[in-house]
C-alpha positions in Angstrom: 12.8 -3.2 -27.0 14.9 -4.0 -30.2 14.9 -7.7 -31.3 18.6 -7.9 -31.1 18.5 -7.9 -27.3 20.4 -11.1 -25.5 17.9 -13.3 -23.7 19.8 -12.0 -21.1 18.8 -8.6 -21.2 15.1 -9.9 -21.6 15.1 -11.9 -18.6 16.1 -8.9 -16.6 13.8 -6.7 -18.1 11.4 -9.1 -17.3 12.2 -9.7 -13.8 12.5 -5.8 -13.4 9.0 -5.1 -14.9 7.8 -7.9 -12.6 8.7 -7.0 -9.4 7.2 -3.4 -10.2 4.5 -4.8 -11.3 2.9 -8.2 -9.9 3.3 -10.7 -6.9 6.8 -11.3 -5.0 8.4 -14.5 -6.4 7.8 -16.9 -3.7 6.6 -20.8 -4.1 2.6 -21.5 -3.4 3.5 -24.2 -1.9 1.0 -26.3 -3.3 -1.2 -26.8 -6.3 -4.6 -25.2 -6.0 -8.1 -27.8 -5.9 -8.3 -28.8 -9.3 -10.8 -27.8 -11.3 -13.5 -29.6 -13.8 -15.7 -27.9 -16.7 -18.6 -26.9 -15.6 -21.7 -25.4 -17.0 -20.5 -22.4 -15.2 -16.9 -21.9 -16.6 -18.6 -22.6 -19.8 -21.3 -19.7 -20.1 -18.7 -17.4 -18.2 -15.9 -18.5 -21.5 -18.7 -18.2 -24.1 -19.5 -14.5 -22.8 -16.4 -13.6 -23.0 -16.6 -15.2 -26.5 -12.6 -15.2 -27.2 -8.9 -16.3 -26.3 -5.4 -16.1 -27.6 -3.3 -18.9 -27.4 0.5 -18.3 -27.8 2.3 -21.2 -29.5 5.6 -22.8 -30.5 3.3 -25.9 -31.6 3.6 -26.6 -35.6 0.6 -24.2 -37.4 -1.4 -27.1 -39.1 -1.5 -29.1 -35.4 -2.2 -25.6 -33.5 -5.0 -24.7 -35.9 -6.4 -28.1 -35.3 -6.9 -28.0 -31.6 -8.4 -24.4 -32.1 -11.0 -25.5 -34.2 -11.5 -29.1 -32.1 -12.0 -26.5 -29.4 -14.3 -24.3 -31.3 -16.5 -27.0 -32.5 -17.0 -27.9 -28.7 -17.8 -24.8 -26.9 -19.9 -22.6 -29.6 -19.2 -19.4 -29.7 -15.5 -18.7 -28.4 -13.1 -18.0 -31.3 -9.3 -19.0 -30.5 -7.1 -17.1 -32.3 -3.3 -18.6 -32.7 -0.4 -17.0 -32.4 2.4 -19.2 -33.6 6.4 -18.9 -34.0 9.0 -20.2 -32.8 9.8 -20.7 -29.4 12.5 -18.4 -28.5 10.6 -15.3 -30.6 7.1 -16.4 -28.6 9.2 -15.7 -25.4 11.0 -12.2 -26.8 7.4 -11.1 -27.7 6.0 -11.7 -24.4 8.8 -9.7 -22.5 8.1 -7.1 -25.4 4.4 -7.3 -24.8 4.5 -7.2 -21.1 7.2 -4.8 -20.7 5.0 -2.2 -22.8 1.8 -2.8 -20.5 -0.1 -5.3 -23.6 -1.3 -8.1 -21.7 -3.0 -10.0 -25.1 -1.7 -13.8 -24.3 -4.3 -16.2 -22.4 -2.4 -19.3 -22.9 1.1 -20.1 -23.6 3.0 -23.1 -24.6 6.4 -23.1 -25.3 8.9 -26.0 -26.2 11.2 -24.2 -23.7 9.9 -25.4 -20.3 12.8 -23.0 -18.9 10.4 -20.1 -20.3 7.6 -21.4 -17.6 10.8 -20.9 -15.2 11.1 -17.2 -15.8 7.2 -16.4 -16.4 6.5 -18.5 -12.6 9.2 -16.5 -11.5 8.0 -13.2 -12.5 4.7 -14.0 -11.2 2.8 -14.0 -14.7 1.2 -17.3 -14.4 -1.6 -18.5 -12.9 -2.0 -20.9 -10.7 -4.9 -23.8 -12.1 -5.4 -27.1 -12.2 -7.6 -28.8 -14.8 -9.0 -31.8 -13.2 -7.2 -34.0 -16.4 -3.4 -33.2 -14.8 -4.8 -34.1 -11.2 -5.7 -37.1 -11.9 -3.9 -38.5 -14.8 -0.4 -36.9 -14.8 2.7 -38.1 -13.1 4.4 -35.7 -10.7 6.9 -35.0 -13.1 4.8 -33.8 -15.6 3.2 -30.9 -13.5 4.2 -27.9 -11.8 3.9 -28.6 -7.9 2.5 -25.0 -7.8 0.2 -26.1 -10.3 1.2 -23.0 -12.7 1.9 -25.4 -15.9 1.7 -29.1 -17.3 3.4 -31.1 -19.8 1.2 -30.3 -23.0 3.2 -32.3 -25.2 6.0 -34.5 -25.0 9.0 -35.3 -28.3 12.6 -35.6 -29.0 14.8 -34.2 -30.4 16.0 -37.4 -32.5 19.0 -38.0 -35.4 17.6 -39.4 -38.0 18.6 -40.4 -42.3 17.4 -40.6 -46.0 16.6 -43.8 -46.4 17.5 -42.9 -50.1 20.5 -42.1 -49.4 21.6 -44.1 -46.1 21.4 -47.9 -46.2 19.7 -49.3 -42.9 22.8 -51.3 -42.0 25.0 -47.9 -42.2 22.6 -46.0 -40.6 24.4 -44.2 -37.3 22.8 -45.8 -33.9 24.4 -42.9 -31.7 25.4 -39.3 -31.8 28.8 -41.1 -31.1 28.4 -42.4 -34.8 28.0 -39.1 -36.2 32.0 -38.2 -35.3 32.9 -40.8 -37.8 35.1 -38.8 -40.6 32.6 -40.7 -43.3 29.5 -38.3 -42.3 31.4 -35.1 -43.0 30.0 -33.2 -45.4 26.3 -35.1 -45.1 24.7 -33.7 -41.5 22.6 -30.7 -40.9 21.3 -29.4 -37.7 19.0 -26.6 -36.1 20.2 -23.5 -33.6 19.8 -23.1 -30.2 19.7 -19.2 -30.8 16.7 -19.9 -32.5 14.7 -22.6 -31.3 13.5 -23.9 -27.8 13.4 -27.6 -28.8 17.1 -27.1 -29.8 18.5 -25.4 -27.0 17.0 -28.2 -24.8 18.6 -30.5 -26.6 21.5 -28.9 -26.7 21.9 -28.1 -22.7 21.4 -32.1 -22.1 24.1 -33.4 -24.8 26.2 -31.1 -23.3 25.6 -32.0 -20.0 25.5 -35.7 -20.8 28.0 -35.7 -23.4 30.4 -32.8 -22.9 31.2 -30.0 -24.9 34.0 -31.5 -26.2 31.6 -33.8 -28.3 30.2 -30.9 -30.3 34.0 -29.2 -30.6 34.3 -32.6 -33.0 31.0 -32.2 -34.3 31.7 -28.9 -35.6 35.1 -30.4 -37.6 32.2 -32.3 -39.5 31.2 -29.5 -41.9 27.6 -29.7 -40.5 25.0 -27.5 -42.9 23.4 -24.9 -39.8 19.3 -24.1 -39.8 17.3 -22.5 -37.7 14.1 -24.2 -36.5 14.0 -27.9 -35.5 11.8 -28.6 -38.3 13.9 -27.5 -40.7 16.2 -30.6 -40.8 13.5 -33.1 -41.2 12.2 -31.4 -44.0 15.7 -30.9 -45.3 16.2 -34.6 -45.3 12.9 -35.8 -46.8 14.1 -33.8 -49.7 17.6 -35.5 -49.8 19.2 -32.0 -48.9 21.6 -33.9 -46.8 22.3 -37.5 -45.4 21.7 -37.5 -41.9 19.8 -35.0 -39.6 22.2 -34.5 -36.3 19.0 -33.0 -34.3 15.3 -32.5 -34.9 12.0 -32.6 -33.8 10.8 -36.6 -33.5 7.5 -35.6 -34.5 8.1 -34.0 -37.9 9.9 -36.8 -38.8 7.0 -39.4 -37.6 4.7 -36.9 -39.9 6.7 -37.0 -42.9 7.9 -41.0 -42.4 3.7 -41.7 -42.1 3.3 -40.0 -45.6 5.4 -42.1 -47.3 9.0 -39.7 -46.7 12.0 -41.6 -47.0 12.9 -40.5 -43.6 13.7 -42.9 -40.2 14.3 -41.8 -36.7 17.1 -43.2 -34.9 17.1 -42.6 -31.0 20.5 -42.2 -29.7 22.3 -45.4 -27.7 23.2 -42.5 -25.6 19.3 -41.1 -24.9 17.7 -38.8 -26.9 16.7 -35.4 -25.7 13.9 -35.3 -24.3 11.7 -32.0 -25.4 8.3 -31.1 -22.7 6.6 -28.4 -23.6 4.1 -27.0 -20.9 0.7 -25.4 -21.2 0.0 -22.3 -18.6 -2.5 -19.9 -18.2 -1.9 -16.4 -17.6 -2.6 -14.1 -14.6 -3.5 -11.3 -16.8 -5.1 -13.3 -19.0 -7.9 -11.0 -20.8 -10.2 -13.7 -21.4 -9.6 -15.6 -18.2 -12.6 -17.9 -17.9 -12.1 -18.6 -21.9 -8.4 -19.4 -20.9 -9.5 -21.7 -18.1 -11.5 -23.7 -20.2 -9.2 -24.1 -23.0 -6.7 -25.3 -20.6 -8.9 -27.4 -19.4 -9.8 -28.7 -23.0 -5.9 -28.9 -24.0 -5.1 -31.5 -21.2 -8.5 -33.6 -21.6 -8.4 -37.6 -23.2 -9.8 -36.1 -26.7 -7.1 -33.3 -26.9 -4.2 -35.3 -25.6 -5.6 -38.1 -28.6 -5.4 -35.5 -31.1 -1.7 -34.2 -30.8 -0.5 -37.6 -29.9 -2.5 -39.2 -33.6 -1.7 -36.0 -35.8 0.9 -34.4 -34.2 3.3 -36.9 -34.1 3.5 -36.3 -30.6 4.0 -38.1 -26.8 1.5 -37.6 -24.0 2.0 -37.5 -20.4 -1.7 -38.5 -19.4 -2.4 -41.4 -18.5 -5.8 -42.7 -20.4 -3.7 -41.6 -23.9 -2.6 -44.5 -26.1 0.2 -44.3 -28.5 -0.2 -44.7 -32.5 0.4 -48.2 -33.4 3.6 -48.4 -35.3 5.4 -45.9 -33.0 7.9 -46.4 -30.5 6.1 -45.5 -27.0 7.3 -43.1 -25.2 8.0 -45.7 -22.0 11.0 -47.3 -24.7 12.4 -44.3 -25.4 16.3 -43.9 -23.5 15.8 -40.1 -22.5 18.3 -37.8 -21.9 16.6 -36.0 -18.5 14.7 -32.6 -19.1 15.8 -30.1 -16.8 13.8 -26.8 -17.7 16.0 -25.0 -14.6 19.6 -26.0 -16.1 18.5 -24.7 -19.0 17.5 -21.3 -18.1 20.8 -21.1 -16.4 22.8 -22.1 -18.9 21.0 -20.4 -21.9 23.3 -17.8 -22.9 26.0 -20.0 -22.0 25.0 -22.2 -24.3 24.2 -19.9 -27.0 27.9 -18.0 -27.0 29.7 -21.4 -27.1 27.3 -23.0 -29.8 28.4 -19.5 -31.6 31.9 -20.1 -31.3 32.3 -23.6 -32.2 30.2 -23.5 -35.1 30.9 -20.1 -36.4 26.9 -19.4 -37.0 
């Protein structure tokens, strides 16, 4: 399949391969009995010995819960597969369409990816006892096919360099104002998950004539959302219009001269879900890691070094972070989004002229 396909033309290739291929798309109805690590799934993971774990997760942060995995559970190697989150869900539909089923666990900052891989009946249903007891509703999949692994925003944020804290903009209204022209960057929604989330709920929230004036403003385009957080701690530009919250909280903790602002009108709210699966080579190995990725010690780890928000319940938030219960959110909607994907893509394209 050549890269330059629509995610159009990959949905339907998708959908094609999996009504050939696997389960009619119909609802389970309900989540499966959770399930706890046992002594059992633990040999039956460590004879299988390995798993591959599809990402959109930052590489330092993914590397880290491999090897917090590894030292746990001897003997099963994770091997992480990393990119961004758009290219993870190409390579899948690549992979799948061409009969490679290599991916045990996903996670994806597109939660309208889980949409499409429920759909197509490529995900398993499993619960790890974690989510059943210490998740809210909305952060699981009623069919119990995925979770919220992580939580973020996508967040404006300035150089404190260069940007005055009594200037600083307090809204993505602000950022219209003639004086910012020239100073803003932001990310692509052709190119990453986090940004074409964020972009579906300003639009919806704010209306696309908001970013017809936004585009007036001479805004420098990148690609991933971590590019304009790492832009700005180098004084590339003024103001970052969107970005992932969690680089900057990485970069402000190490002394960048970076501060988030979260919007007066909600920031976009960025879940992105864990799932296992159904062809999952390695499918006890992916059980546990699942299992491992949604436990107190896990959840702990992305939330202290990743910068990150977490939807279970026993997790506390790093002191000197604004909690995730404070946050005005902009509401995810992982369905509206894979509606509204190319859509969204073609206007962003016109407007900006990227």
């Amino acid at each position: 399949m050549p890269k330059q396909l629509s995610r159009r033309s990959l949905l339907k290739a998708s959908a094609a391969l999996a009504a050939a291929s696997f389960a009619p798309r119909v609802s389970v109805a309900a989540a499966p009995p959770a399930t706890a690590t046992t002594p059992a799934l633990v040999a039956a993971a460590q004879k299988e010995g390995r798993l591959s774990y599809y990402t959109s997760v930052d590489l330092p942060l993914a590397e880290r819960i491999a090897k917090a995995f590894e030292a746990t559970y001897s003997g099963i190697s994770v091997k992480v597969e990393r990119t961004g989150a758009e290219r993870l869900f190409q390579r899948i539909a690549q992979e799948y369409q061409n009969n490679i089923h290599n991916v045990d666990v996903v996670n994806s900052s597109d939660a309208a990816h889980f949409v499409v891989w429920k759909n197509n009946g490529w995900l398993a249903p499993y619960v790890p006892e974690d989510i059943a007891k210490h998740y809210p509703a909305e952060h699981k999949d009623r069919d119990g096919m995925f979770a919220s692994f992580r939580v973020f925003f996508s967040v404006i944020a300035y150089n404190t360099n260069l940007v005055p804290a009594a200037e600083a903009p307090t809204s993505f209204n602000d950022l219209l104002d003639p004086k910012w022209a020239g100073k803003m960057m932001k990310a692509h929604p052709g190119y990453s998950g986090t940004i074409m989330t964020a972009t579906f709920q300003m639009a919806r929230d704010l209306g696309w004539s908001y970013f017809e004036t936004l585009a007036k403003q001479r805004v420098l385009q990148l690609q991933s959302a971590s590019d304009p957080p790492k832009k700005l701690a180098l004084g590339e530009r003024a103001v970052q219009v969107d970005g992932s919250e969690y680089v900057i909280l990485q970069l402000k903790e190490k002394g960048q001269p970076v501060e988030p602002v979260y919007a007066a009108e909600g920031s976009p709210m960025i879940v992105g879900p864990n799932g296992v699966f159904k062809a999952a080579p390695n499918p006890n190995a992916a059980r546990l890691f699942q299992n491992f990725c949604f436990s107190p010690e896990c959840q702990q780890l992305i939330v202290d070094h990743g910068g990150l928000h977490s939807a279970h319940a026993l997790v506390k938030e790093k002191p000197g972070r604004r909690p995730l219960k404070e946050i005005k959110a902009m509401k995810d909607d992982p369905d509206g989004v894979h509606k509204s994907a190319e859509d969204i893509k073609r206007r962003y394209t016109q407007l900006f002229k990227v």
